[in-house]
VOBA-1610 file (N, C-alpha, C; in pm, whole numbers, padded with zeros to 5 digits, always signed):
BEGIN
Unk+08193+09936+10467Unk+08200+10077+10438Unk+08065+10123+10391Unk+08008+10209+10430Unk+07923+10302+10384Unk+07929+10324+10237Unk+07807+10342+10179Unk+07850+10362+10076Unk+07770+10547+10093Unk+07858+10596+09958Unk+07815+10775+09939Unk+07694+10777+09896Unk+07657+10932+09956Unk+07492+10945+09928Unk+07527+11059+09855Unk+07451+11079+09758Unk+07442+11216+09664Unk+07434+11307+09743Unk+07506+11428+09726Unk+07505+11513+09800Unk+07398+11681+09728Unk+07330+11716+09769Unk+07247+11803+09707Unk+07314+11891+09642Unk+07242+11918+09521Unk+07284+12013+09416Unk+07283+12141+09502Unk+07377+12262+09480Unk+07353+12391+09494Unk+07332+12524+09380Unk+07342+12449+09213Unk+07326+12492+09137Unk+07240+12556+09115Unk+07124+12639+09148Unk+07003+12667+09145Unk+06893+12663+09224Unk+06838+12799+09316Unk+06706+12772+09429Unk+06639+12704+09361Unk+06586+12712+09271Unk+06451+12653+09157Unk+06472+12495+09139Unk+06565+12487+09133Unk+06592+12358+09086Unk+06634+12236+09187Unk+06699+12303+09308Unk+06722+12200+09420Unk+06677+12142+09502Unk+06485+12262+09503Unk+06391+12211+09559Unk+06340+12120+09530Unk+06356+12131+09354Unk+06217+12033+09291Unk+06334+11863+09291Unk+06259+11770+09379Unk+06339+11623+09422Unk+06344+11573+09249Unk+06243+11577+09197Unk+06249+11524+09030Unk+06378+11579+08935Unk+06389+11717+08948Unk+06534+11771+08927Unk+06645+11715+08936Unk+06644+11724+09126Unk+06778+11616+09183Unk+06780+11472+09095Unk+06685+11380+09077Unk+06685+11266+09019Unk+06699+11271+08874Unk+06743+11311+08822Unk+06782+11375+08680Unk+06896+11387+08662Unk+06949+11422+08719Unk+07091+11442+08712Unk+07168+11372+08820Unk+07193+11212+08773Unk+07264+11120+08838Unk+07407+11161+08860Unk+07527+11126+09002Unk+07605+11144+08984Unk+07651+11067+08887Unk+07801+11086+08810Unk+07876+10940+08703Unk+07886+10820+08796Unk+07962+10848+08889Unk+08015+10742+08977Unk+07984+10763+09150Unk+07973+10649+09241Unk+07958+10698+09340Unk+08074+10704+09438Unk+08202+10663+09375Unk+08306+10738+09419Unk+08382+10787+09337Unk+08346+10901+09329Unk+08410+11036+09273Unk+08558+11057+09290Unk+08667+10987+09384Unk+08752+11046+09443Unk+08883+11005+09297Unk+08957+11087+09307Unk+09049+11108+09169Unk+09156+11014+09248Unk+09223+10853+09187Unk+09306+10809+09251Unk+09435+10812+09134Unk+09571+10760+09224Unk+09670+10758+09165Unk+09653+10679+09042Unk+09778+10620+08961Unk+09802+10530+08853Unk+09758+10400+08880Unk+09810+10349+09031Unk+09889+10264+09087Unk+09763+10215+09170Unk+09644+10328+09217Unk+09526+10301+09268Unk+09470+10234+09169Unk+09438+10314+09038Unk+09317+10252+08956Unk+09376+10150+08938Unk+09531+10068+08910Unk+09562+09962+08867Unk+09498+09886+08940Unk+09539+09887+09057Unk+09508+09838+09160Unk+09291+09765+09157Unk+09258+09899+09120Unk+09143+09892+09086Unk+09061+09780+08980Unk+09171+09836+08895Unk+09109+09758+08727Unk+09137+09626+08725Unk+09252+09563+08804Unk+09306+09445+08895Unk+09210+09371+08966Unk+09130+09445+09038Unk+08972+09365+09121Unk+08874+09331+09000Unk+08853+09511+08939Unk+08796+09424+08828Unk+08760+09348+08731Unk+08869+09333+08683Unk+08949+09205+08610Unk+08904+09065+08669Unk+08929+09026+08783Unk+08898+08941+08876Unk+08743+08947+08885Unk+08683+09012+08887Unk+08527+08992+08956Unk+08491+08936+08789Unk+08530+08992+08712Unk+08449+08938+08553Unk+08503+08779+08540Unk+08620+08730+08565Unk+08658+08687+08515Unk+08622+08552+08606Unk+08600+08586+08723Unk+08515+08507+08871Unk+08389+08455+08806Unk+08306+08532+08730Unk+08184+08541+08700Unk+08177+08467+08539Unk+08246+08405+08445Unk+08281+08364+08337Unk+08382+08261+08371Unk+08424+08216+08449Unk+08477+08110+08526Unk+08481+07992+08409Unk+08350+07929+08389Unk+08328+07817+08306Unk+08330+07836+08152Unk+08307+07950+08127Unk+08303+07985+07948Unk+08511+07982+07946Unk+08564+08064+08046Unk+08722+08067+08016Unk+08779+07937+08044Unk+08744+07826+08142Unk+08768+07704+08158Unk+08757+07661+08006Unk+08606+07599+07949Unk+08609+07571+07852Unk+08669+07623+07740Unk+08748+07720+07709Unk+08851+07773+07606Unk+08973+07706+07654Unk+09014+07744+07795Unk+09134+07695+07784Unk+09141+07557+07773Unk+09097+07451+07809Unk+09093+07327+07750Unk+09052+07316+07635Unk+08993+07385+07534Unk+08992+07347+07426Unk+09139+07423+07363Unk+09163+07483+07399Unk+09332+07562+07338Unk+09462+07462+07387Unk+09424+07384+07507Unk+09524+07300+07550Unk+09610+07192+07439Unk+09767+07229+07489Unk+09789+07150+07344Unk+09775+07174+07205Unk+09726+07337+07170Unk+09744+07339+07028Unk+09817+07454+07041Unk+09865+07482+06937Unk+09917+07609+06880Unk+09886+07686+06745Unk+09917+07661+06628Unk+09853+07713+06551Unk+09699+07657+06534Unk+09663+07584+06532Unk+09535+07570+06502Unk+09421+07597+06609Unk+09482+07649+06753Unk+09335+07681+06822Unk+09258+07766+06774Unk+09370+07924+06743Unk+09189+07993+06647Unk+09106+07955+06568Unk+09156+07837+06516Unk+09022+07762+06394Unk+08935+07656+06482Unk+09032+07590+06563Unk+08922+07507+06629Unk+08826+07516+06735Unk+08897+07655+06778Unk+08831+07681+06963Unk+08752+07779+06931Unk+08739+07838+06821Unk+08669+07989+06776Unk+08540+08009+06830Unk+08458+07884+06871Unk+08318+07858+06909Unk+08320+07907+07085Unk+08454+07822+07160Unk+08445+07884+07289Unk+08523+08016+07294Unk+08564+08041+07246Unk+08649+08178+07252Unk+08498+08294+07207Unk+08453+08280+07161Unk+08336+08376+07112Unk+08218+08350+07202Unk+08208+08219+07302Unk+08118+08260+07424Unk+08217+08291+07546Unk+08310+08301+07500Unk+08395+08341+07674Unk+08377+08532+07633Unk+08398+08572+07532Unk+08419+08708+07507Unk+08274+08733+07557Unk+08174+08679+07475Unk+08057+08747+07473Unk+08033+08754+07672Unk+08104+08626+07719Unk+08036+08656+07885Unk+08100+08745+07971Unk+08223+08770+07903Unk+08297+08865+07934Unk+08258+09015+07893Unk+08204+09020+07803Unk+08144+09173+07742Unk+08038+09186+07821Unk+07990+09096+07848Unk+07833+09085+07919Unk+07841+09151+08096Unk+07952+09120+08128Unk+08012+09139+08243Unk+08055+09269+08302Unk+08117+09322+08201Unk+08244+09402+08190Unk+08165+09537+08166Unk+08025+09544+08281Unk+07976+09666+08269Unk+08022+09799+08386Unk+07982+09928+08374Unk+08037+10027+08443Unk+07978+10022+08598Unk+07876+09902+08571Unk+07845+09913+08716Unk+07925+09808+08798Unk+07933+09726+08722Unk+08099+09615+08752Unk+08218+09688+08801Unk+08241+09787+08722Unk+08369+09912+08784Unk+08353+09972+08868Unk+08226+09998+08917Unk+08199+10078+09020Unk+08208+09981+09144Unk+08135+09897+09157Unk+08097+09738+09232Unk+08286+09732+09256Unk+08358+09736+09181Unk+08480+09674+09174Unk+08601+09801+09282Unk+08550+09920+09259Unk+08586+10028+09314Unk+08535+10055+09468Unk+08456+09984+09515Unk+08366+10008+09590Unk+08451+09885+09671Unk+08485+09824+09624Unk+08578+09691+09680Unk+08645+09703+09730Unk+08761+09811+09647Unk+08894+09831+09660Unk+08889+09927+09795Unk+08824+09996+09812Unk+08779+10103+09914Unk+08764+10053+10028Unk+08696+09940+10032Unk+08657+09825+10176Unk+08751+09784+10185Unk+08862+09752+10132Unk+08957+09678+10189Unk+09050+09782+10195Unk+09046+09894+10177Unk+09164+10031+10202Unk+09214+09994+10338Unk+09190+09979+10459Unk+09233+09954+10559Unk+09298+09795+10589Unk+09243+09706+10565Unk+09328+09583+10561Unk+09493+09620+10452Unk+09464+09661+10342Unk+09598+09686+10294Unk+09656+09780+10391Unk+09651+09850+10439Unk+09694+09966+10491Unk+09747+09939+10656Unk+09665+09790+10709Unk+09740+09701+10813Unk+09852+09621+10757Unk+09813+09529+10663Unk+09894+09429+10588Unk+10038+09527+10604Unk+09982+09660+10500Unk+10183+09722+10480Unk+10228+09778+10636Unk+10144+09818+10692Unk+10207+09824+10813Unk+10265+09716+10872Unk+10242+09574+10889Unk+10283+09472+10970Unk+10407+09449+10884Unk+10416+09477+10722Unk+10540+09386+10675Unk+10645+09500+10714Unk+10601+09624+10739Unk+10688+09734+10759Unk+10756+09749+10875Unk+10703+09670+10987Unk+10752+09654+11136Unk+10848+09555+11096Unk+10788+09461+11067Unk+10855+09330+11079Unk+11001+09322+10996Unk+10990+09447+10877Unk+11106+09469+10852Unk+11231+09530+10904Unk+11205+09643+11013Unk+11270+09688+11089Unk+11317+09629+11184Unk+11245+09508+11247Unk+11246+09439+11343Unk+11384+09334+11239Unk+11354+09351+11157Unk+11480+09208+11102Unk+11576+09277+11085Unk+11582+09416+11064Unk+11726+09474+11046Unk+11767+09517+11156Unk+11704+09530+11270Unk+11757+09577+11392Unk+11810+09391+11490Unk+11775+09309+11475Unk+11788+09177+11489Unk+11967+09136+11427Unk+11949+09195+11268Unk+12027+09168+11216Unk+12190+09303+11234Unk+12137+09348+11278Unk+12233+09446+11319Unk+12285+09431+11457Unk+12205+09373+11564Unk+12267+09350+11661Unk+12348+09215+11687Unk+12299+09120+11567Unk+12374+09052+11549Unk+12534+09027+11515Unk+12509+09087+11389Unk+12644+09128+11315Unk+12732+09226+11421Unk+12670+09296+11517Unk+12779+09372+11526Unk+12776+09506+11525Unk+12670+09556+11417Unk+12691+09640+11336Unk+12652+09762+11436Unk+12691+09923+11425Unk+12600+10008+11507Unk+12435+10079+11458Unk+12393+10062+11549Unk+12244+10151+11547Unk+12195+10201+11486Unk+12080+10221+11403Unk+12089+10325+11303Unk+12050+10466+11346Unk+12105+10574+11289Unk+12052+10706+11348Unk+11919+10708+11401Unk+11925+10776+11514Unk+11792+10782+11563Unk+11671+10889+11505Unk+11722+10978+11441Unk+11654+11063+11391Unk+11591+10964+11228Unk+11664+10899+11170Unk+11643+10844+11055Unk+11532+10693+11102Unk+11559+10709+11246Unk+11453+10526+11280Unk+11357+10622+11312Unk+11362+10717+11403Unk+11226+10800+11368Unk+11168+10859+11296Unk+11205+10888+11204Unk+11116+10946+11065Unk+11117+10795+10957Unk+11115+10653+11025Unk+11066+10589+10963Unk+10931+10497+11006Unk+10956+10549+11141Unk+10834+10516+11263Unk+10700+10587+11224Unk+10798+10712+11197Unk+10622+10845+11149Unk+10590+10781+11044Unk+10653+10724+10922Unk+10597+10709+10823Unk+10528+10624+10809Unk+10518+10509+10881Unk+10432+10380+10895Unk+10304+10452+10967Unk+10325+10531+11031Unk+10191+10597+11108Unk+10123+10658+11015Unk+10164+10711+10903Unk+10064+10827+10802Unk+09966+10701+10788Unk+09846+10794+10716Unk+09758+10665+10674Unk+09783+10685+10489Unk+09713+10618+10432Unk+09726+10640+10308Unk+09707+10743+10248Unk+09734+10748+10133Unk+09662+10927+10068Unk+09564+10817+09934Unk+09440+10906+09928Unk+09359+10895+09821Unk+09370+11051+09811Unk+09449+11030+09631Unk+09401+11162+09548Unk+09506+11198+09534Unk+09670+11161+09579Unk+09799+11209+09576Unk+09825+11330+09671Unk+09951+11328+09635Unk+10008+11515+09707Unk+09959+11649+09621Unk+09966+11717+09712Unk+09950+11885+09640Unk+10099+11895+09590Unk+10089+11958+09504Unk+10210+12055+09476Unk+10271+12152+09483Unk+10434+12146+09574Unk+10383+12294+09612Unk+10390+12446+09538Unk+10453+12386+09404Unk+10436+12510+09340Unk+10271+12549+09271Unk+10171+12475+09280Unk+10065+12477+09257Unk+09983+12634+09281Unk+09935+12655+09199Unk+09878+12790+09252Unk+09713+12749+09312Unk+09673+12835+09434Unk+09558+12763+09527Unk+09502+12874+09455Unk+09354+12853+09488Unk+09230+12897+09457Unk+09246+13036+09548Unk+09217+13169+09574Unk+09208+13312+09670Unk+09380+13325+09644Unk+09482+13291+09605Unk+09601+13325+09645Unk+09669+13359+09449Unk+09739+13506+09510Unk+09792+13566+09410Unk+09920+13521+09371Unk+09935+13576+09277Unk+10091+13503+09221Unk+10233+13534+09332Unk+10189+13688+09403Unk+10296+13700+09449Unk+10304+13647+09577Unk+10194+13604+09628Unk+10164+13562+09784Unk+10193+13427+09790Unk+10255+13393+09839Unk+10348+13220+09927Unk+10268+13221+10072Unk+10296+13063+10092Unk+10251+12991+10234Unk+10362+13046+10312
//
């Protein structure tokens, strides 16, 4: 995936010319895009993993020294537990979240095959299993509006709402 390019300020003629301006005012993040709950989990989930990839041997060495105790590992392990944190703090920077976000994004389409294939393959077992048993068909209108739905692609950013009021549109004016 590509990654995003800053997109030019329009805040000001004076200011959008001068390139030193533009470089001043960094975006926060270079993907901006507002995701669900279930995205960022998803998210904070990679990055969890990339720190924890990267501190590998400081968390090894805790957990074998914690192996087998119970009350007494905080007194005895306190030495590796305080370099696993520190490599973990060390780690656990915003450019790590970004790096980690930037991840999740590249693989948007492999997940987005993955649920499609388990989503066939599920239909395919109930239609298997239905002609087995006996059983009749399922509505055709209901196997097709489950066909469309495997076709949407994902949403980044959720649904609109439709009682939402849009930006040019008055209170009394509807879609």
């Amino acid at each position: 995936m590509a990654t995003m390019s800053a997109s030019s300020s329009s805040s000001s003629s004076s200011s959008s010319s001068d390139p030193a301006a533009a470089k001043a005012r960094p975006i926060p993040s270079r993907n901006p895009l507002p995701l669900s709950a279930s995205q960022e989990a998803q998210v904070r989930d990679v990055f969890y993993a990339r720190v924890r990839a990267k501190c590998g041997p400081e968390i090894k060495a805790f957990a074998d020294c914690a192996q087998g105790r119970t009350f007494s590992a905080p007194f005895l392990c306190r030495g590796p537990l305080h370099v696993m944190n520190n490599c973990m703090k060390i780690h656990a920077t915003p450019e790590e979240q970004d790096a980690a976000r930037e991840e999740w994004f590249e693989k948007r389409v492999e997940r987005q095959k993955e649920k499609e294939r388990k989503a066939r393959r599920k239909l395919e077992q109930e239609k298997f299993l239905r002609e087995w048993w006996g059983l009749p068909e399922k509505d055709r209108e209901i196997a097709r509006r489950e066909m469309e739905k495997l076709e949407r692609p994902e949403r980044i950013g959720g649904f609109v709402s439709e009682r939402r009021k849009r930006f040019g549109e008055e209170r009394g004016e509807g879609r």
